[in-house]
Backbone bond lengths (Angstrom), bond angles and torsions (degrees), N, CA, C in turn:
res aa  C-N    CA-C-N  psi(-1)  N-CA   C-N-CA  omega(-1)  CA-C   N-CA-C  phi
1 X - - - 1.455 - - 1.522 109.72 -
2 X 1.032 100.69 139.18 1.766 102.97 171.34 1.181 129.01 -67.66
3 X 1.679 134.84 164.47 1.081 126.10 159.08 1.884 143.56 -4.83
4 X 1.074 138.83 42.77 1.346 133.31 -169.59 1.785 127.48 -62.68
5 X 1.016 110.29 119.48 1.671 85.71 -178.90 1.915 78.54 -136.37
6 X 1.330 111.37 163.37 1.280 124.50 -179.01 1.497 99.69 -117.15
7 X 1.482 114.10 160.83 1.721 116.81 148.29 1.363 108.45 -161.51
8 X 1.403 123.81 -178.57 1.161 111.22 177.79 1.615 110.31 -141.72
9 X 1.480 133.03 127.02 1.415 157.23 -163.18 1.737 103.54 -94.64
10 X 1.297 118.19 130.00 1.389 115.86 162.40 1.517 109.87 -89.45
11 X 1.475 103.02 140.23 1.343 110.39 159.74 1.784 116.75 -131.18
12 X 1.151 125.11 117.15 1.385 130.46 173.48 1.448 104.77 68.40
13 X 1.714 115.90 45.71 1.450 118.94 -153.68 1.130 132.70 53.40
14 X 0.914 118.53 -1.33 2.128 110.38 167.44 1.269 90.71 -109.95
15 X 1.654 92.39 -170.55 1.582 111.15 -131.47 1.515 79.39 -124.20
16 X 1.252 154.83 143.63 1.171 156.34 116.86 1.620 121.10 -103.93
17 X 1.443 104.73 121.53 1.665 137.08 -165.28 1.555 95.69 -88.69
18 X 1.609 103.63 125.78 1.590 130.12 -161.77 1.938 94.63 -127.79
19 X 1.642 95.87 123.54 1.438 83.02 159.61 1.547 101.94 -130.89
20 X 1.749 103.88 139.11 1.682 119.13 170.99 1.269 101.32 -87.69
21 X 1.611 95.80 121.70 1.858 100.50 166.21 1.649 89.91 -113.82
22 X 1.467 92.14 142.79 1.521 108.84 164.84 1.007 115.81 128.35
23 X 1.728 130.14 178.93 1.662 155.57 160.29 1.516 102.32 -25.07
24 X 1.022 117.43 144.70 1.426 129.09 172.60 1.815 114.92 -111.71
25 X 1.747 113.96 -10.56 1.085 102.56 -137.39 1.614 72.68 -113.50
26 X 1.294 101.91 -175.45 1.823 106.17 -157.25 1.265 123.52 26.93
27 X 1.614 127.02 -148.27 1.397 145.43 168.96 1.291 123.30 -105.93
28 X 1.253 140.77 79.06 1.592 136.02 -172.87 1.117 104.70 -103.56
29 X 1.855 115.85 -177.36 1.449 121.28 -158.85 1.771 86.78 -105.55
30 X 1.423 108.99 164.67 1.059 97.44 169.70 1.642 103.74 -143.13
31 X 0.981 125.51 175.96 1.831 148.54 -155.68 1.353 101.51 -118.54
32 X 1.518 135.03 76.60 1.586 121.01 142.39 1.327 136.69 -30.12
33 X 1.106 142.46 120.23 1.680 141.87 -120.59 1.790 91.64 -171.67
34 X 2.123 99.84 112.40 1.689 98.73 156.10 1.409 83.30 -130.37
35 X 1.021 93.58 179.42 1.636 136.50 160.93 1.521 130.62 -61.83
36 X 1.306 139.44 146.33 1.316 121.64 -146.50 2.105 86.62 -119.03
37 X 0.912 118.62 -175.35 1.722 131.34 -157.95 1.511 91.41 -39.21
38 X 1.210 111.74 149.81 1.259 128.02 -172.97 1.594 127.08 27.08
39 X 1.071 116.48 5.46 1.599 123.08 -176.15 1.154 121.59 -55.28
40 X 1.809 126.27 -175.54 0.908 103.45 144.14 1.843 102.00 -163.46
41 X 1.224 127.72 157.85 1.924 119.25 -171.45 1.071 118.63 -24.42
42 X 1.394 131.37 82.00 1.521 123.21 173.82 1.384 122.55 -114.23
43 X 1.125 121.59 171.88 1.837 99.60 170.90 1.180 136.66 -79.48
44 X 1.354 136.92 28.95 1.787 121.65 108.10 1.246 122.68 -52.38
45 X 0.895 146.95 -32.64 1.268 144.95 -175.32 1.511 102.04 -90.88
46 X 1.203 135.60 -36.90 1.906 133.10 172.52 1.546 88.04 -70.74
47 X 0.982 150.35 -21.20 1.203 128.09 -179.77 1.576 129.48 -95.49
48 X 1.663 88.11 -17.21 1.484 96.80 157.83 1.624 111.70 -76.10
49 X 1.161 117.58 -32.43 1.776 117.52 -160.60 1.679 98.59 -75.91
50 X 2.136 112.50 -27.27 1.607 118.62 169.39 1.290 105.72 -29.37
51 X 1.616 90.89 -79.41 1.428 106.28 -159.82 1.401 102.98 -46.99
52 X 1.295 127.16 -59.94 1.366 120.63 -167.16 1.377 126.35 -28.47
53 X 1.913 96.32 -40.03 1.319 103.34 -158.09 1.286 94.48 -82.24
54 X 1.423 130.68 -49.55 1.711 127.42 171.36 0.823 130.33 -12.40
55 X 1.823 109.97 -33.57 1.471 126.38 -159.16 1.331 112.51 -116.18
56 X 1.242 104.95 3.94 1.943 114.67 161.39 2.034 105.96 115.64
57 X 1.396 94.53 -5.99 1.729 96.76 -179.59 1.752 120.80 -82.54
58 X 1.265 83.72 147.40 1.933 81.72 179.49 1.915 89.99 -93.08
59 X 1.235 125.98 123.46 1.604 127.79 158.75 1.307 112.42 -99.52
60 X 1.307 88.80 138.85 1.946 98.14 -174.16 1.564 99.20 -144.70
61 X 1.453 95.81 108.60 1.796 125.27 175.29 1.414 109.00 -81.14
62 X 1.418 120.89 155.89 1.215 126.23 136.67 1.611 107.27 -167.75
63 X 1.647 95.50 177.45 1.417 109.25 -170.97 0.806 98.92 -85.23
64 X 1.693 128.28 170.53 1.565 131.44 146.90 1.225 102.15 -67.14
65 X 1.842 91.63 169.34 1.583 109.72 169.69 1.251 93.57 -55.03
66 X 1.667 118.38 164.95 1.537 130.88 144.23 1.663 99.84 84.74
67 X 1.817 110.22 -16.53 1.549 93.10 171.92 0.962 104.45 -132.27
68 X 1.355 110.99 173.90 2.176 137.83 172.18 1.584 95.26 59.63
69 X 1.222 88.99 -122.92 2.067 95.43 -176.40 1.773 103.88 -88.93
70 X 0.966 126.64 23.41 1.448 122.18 166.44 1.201 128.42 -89.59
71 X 1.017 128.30 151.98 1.724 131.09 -174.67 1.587 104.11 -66.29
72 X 1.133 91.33 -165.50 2.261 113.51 168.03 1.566 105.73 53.81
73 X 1.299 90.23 145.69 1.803 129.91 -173.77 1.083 109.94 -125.46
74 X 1.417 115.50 141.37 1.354 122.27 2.98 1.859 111.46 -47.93
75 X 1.395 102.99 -179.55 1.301 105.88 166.15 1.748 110.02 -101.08
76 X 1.163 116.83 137.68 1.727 130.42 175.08 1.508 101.67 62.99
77 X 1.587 124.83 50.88 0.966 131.23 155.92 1.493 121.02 -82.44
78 X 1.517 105.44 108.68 1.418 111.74 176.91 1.856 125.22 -80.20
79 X 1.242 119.58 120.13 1.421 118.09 172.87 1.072 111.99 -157.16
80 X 1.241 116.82 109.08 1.595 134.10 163.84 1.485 118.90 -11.52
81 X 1.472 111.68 -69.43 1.886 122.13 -171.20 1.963 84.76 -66.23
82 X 1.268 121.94 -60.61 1.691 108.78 -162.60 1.731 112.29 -56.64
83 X 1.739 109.52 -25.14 1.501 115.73 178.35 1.486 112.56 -65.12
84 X 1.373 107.00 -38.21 1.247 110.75 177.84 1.488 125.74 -91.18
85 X 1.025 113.57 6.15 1.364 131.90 166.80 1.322 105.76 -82.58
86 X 1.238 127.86 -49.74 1.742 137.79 171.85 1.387 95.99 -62.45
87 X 1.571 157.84 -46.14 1.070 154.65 170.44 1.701 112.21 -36.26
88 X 1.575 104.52 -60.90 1.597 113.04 -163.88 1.677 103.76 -66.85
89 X 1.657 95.13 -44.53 1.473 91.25 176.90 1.556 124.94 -63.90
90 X 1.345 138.75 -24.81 1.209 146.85 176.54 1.250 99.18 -63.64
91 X 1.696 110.19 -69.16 1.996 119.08 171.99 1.650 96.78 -17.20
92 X 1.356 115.47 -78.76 1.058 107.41 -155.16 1.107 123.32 -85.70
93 X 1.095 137.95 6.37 1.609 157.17 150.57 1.515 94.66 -50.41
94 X 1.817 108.12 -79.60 1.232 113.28 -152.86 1.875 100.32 -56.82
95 X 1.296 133.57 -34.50 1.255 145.64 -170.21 1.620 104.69 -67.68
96 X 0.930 126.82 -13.57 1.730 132.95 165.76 1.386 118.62 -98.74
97 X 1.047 109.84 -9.51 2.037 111.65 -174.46 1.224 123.60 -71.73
98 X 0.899 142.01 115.99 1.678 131.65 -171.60 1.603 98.80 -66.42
99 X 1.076 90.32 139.64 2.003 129.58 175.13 1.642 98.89 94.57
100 X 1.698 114.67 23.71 1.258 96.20 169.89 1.181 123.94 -113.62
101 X 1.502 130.64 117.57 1.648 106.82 177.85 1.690 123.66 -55.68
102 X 0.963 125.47 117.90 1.667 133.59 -174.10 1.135 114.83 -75.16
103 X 1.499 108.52 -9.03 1.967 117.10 -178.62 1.644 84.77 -106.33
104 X 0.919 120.66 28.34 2.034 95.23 -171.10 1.592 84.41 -166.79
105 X 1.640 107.70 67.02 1.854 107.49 158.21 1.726 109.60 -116.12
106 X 1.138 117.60 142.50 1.175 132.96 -176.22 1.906 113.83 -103.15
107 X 0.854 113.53 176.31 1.686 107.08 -173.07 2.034 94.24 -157.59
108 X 1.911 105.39 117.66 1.146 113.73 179.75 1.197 125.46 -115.10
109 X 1.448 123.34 97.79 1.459 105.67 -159.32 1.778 114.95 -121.74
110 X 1.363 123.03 126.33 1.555 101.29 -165.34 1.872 88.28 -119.03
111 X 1.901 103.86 160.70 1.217 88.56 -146.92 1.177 168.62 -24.57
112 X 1.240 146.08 -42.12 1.836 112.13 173.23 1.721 90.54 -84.43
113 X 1.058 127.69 -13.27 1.642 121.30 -177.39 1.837 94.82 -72.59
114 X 1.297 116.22 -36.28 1.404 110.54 161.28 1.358 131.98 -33.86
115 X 1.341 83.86 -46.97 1.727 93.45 -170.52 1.734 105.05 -85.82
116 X 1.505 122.45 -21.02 1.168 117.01 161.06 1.571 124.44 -61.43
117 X 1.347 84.77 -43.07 1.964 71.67 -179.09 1.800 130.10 -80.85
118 X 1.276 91.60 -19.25 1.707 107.27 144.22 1.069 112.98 -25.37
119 X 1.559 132.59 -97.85 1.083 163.95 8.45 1.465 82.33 147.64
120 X 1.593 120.80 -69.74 1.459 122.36 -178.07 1.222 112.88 -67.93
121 X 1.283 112.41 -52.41 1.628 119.44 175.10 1.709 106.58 -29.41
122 X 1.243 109.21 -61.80 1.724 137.80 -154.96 1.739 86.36 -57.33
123 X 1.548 110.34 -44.68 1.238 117.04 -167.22 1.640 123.19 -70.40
124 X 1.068 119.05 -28.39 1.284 129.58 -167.28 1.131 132.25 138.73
125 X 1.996 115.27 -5.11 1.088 104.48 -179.44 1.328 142.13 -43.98
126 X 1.369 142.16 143.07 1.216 109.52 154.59 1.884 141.47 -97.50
127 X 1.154 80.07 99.21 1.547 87.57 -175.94 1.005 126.81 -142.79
128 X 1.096 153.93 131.88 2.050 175.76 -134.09 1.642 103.44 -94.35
129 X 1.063 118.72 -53.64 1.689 92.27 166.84 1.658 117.76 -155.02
130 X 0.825 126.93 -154.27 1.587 114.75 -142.18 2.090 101.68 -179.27
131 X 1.190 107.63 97.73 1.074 130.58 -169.72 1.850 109.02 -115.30
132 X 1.750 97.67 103.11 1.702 91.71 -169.76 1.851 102.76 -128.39
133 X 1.195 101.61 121.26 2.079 118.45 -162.70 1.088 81.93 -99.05
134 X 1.446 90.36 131.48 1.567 108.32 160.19 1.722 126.35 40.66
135 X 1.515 116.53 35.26 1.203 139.06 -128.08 1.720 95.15 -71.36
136 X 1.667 121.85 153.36 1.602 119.96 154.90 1.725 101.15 -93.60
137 X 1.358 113.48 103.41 1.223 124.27 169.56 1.633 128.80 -87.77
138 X 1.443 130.38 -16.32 0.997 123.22 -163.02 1.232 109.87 -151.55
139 X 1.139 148.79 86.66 1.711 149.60 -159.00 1.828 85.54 -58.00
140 X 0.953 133.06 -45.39 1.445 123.71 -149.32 1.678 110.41 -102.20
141 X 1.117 110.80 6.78 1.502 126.20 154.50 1.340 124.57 -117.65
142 X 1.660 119.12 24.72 1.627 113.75 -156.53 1.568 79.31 -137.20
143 X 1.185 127.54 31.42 1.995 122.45 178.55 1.773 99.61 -80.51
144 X 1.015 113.74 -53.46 1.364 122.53 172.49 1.645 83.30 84.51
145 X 1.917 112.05 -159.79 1.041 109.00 171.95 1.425 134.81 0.40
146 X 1.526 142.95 116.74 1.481 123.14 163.72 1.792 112.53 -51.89
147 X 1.168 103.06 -59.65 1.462 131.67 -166.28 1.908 103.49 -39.77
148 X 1.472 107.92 -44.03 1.681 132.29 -145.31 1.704 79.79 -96.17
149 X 1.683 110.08 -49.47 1.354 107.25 -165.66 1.513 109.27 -58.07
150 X 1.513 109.46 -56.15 1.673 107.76 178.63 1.071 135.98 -49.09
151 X 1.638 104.37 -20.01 1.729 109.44 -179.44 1.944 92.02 -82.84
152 X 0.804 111.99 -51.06 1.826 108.49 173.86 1.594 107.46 -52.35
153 X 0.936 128.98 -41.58 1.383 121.52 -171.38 1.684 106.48 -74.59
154 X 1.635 111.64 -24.61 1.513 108.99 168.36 1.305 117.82 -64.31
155 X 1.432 105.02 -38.17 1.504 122.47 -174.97 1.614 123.35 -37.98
156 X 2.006 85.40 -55.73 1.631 99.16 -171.08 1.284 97.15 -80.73
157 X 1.403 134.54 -34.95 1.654 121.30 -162.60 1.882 90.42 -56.19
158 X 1.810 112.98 -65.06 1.776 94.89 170.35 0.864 146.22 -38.20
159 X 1.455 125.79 -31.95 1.249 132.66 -175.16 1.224 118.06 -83.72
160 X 1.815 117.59 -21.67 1.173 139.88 -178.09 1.989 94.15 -84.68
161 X 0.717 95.44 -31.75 1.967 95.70 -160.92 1.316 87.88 -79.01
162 X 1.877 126.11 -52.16 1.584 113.52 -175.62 1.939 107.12 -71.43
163 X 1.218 128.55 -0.78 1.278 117.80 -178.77 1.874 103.85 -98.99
164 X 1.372 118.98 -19.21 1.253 110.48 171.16 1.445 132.10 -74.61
165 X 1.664 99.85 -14.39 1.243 111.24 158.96 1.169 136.65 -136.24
166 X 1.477 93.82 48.23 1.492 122.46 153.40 1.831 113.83 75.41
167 X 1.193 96.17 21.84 1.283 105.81 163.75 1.441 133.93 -73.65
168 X 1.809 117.00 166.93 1.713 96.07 175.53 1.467 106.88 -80.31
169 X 1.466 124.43 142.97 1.734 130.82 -167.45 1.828 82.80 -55.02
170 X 1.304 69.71 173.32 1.916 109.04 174.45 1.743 100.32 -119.09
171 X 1.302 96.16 104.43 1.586 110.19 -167.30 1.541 89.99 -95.35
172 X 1.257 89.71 150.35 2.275 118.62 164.09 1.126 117.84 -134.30
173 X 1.510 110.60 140.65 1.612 102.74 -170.35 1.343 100.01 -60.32
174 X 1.924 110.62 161.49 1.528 126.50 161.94 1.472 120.07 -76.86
175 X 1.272 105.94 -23.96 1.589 116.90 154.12 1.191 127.78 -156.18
176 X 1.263 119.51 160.81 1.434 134.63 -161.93 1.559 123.00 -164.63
177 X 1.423 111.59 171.71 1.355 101.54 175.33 1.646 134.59 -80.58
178 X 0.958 131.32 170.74 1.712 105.64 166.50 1.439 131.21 -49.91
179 X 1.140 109.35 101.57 1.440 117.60 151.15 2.253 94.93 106.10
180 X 1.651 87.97 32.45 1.573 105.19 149.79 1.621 127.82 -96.77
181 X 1.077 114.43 148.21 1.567 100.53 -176.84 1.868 119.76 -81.28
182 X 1.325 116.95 80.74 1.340 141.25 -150.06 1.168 110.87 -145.31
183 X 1.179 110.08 137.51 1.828 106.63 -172.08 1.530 117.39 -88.06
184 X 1.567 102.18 -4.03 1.336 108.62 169.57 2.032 109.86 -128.63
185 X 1.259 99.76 125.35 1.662 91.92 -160.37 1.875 87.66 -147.04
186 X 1.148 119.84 53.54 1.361 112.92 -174.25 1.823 93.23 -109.79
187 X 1.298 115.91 151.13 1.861 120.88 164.58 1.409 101.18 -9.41
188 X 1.507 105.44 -70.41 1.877 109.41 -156.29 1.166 106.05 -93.21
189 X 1.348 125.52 20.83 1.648 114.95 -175.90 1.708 96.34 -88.10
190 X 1.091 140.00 -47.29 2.199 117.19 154.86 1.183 109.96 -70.53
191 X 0.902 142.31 -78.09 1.514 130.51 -138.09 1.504 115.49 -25.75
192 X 1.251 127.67 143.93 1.098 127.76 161.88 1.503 113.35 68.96
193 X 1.516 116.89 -24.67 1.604 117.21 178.50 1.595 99.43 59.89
194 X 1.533 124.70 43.10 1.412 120.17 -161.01 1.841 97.36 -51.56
195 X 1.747 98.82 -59.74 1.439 84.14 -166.35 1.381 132.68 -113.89
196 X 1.404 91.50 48.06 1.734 112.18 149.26 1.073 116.17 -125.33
197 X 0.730 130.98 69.27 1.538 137.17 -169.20 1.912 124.78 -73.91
198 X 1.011 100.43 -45.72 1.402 125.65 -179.59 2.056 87.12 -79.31
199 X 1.718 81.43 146.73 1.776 98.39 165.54 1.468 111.44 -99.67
200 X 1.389 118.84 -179.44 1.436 115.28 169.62 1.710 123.78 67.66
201 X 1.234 94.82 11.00 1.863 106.19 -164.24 1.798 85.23 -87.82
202 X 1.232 126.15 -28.99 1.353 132.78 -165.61 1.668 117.92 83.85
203 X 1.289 118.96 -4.50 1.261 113.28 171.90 1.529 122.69 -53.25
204 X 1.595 113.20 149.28 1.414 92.40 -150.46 2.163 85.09 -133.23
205 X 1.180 104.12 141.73 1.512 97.96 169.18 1.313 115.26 -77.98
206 X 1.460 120.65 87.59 1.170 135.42 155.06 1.586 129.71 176.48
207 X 1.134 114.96 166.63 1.645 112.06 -175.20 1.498 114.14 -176.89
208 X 1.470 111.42 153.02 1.163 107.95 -164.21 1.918 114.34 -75.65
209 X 1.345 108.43 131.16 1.238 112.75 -165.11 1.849 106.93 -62.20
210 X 1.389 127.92 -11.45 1.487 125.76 -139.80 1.853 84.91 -92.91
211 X 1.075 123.72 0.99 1.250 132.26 155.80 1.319 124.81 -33.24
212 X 1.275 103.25 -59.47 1.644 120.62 172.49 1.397 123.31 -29.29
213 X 1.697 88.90 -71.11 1.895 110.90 163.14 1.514 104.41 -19.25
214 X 1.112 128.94 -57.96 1.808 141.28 -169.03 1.166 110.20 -64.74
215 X 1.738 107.91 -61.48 1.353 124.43 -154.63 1.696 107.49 -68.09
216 X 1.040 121.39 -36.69 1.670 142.41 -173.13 1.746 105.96 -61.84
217 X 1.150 106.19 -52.44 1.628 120.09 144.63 1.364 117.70 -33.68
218 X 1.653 107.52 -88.01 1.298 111.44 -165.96 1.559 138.36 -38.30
219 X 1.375 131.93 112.20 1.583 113.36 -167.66 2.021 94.52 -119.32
220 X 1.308 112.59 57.32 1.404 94.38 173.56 1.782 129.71 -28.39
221 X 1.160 104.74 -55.58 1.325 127.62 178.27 2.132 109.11 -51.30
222 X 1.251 104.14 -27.42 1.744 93.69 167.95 1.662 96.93 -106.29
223 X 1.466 116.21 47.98 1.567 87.84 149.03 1.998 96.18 -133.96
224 X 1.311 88.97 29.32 2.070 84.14 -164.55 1.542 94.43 -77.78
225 X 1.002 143.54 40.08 1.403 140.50 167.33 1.765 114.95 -104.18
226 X 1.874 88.29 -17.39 1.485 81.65 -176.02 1.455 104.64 -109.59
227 X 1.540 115.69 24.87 1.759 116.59 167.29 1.618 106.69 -85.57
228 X 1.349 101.00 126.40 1.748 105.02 -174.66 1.766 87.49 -84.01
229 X 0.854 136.46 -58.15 1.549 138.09 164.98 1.534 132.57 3.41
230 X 0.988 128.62 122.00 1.652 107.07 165.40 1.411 119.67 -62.45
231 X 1.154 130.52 127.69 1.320 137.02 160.37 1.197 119.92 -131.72
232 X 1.561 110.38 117.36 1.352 142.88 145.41 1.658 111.62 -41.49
233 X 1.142 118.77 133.78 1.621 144.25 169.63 0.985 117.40 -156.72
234 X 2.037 95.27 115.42 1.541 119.39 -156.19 1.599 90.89 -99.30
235 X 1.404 120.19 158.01 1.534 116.72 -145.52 1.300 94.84 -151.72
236 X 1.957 117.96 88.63 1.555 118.01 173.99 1.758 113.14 -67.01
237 X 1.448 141.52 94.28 1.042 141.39 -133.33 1.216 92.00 -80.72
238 X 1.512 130.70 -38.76 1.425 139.31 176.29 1.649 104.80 -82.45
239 X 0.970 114.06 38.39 1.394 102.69 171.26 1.394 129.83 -84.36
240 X 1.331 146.55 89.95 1.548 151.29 151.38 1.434 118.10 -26.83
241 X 1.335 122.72 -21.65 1.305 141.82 -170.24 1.678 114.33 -68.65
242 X 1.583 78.79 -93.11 1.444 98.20 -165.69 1.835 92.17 -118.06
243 X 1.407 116.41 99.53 1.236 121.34 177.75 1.381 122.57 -28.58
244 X 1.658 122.95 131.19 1.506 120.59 -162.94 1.603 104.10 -79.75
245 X 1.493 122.28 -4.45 1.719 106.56 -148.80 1.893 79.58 -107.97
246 X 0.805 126.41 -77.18 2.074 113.77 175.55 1.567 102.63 -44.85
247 X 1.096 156.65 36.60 0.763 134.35 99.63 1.793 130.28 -80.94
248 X 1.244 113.54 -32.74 1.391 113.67 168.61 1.684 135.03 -73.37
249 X 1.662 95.15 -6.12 1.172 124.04 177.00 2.086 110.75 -96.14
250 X 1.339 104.72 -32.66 1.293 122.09 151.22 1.731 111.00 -46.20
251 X 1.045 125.47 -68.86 1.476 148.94 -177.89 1.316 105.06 -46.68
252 X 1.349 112.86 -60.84 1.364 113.84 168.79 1.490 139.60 -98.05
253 X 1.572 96.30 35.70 1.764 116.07 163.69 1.364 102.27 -97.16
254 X 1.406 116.46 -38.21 1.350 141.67 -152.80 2.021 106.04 -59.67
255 X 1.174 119.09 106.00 1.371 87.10 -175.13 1.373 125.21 -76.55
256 X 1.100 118.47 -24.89 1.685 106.50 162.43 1.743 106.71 -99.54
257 X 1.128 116.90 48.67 1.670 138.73 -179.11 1.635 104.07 -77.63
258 X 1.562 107.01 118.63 1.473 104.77 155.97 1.484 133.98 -136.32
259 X 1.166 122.32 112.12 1.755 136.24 -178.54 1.652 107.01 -50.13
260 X 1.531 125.55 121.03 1.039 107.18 150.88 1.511 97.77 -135.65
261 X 1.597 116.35 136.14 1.970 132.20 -174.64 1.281 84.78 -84.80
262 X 1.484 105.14 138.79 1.537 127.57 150.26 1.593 84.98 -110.02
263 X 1.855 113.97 157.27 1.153 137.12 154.49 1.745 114.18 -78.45
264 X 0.791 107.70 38.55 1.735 110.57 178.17 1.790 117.40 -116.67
265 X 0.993 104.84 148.41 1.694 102.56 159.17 1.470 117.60 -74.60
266 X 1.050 91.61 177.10 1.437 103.98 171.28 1.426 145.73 -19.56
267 X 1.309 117.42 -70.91 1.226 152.57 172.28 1.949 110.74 -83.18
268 X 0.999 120.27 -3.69 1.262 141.59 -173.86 1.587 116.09 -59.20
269 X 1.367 89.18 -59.43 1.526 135.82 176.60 1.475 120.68 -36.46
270 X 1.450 118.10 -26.83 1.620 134.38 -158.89 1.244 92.58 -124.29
271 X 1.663 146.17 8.23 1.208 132.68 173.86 1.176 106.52 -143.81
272 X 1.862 115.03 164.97 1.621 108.85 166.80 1.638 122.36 60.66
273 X 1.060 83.48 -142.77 2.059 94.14 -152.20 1.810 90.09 -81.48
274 X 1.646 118.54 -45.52 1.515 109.83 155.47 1.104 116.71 -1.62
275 X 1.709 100.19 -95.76 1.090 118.10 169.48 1.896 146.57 -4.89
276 X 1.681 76.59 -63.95 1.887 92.57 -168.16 1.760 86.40 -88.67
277 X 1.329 134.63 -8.40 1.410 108.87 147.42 1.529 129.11 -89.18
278 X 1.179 115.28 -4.21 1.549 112.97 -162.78 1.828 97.06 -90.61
279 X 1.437 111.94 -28.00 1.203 111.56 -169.60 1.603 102.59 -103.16
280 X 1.332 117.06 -5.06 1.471 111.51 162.11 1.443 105.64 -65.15
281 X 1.051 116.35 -51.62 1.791 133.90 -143.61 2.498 78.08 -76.48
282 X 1.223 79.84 -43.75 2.124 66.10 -173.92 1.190 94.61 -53.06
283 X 1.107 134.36 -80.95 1.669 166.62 -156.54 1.634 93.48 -17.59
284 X 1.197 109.38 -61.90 1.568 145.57 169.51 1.288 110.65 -18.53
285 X 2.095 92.17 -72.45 1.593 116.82 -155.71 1.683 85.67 -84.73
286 X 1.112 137.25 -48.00 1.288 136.90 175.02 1.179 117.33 -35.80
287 X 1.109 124.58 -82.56 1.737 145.88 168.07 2.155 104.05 -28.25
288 X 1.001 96.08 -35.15 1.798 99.87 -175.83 1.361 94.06 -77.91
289 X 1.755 106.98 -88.43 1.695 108.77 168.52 1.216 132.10 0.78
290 X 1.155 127.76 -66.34 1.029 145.40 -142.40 1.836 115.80 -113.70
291 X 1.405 91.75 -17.18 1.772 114.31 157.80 1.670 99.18 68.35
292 X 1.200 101.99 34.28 1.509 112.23 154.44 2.034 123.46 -51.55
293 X 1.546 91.03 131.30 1.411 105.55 -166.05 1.699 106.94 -125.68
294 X 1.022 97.75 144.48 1.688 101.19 168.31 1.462 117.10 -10.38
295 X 1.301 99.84 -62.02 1.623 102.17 -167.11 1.953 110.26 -55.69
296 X 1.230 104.86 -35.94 1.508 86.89 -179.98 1.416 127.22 -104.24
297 X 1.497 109.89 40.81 1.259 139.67 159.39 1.537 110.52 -54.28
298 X 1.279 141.56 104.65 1.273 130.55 150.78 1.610 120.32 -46.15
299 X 1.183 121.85 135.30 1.683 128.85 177.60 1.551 102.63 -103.09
């Protein structure tokens, strides 16, 4: 494993926990890196930030507020504008650190963190390239079930009604089996726990449902026309999740936008042979992007 050092950055008074993987020695580019719906830094994700670092990148993780090792309460409070508020602040954290190049940051986001870095890109970020797995592109193609959707949409209007007046939320699991009340209830959303793998990370099965309210809205994926950036969009073809066609339709708004289908579901993606292609193919798109040269080759 590479280099690890942790720290932790306030934003809006809480505490959000940052880990640098990688080289210390010169100036390299480095890869901003969250976690996708309810997650939180575990090792799938340190093993993506490995490789990175192998390959000459500085990766810099963190949790959201309210999850894993991060501060703020409630606990596993989901909201789009506060997620992305933890995004800008990391950006610009990680963009001041010595050994980082500040002209050469990248943005990695695998699903709904997909759809965040979209989303920022589209917005103004400034950053060189833009890497989105298995991406949540379209609030209004991501209902799945009618039947599954309405019992969630009851969920958040409660959970939303006990948070306006300051109540404790009305939590639902983040996953579950079919036809649990869970915002993720597809075949492969347990099995195997692919991508939590590790114990002790503190991730917790649950989160506040009033998410929805946002998410149903949200269409990251129709604003990728306005990323000047290259962005890569990795494409679980079997995905139940996060629908494969707005994301490939994302890809190709994008003007330097590129689609590549894996035959996998969802959850596929964070383990195995998946895996050792999905993070070749970054490694790849990274290393081009980002105008990687000999010198910041790890030996």
């Amino acid at each position: 494993m590479a280099e690890v050092t942790e720290d932790d950055i306030e934003v809006a008074g809480d505490r959000v926990h940052v880990w640098r993987v990688g080289p210390r020695d010169g100036t390299r580019p480095a890869v901003v890196m969250a976690h996708g719906f309810s997650g939180v830094i575990a090792e799938p994700l340190l093993r993506y930030a490995d490789r990175f670092a192998k390959a000459g990148l500085v990766a810099v993780l963190f949790d959201y507020r309210t999850f894993g090792r991060s501060g703020g309460r409630p606990r596993q409070w989901m909201d789009i504008p506060r997620q992305q508020e933890d995004w800008r602040a990391v950006i610009d954290w990680a963009r001041g650190q010595p050994g980082i190049d500040a002209s050469r940051i990248a943005l990695w986001g695998t699903s709904f963190s997909g759809g965040h870095v979209m989303d920022l890109a589209a917005g103004g970020a400034d950053v060189q390239a833009v890497v989105a797995q298995a991406p949540f592109a379209d609030g209004r193609q991501n209902t799945g079930d009618p039947r599954q959707a309405l019992r969630l949409f009851g969920a958040a209007l409660r959970d939303r009604w006990r948070g306006m007046r300051g109540r404790y939320p009305y939590y639902i699991g983040a996953a579950g089996h079919p036809g649990d009340l869970a915002a993720m209830t597809t075949p492969d959303a347990v099995p195997h726990d692919w991508w939590q793998q590790s114990r002790g990370t503190g991730w917790e099965n649950r989160i506040t449902p009033r998410v929805f309210l946002q998410a149903l809205r949200w269409r990251p994926g129709a604003k990728t026309a306005a990323i000047a950036c290259p962005l890569l969009v990795q494409v679980a073809a079997a995905d139940a999740v996060t629908p494969p066609q707005p994301a490939r339709d994302a890809a190709a708004a994008a003007p330097r936008g590129r689609a590549v289908d894996y035959d996998i579901e969802h959850f596929e993606i964070y383990f195995g042979e998946p895996f050792e292609r999905a993070v070749a193919d970054e490694i790849a798109f990274l290393q081009e992007a980002l105008v990687m040269e000999d010198t910041d080759a790890v030996t």
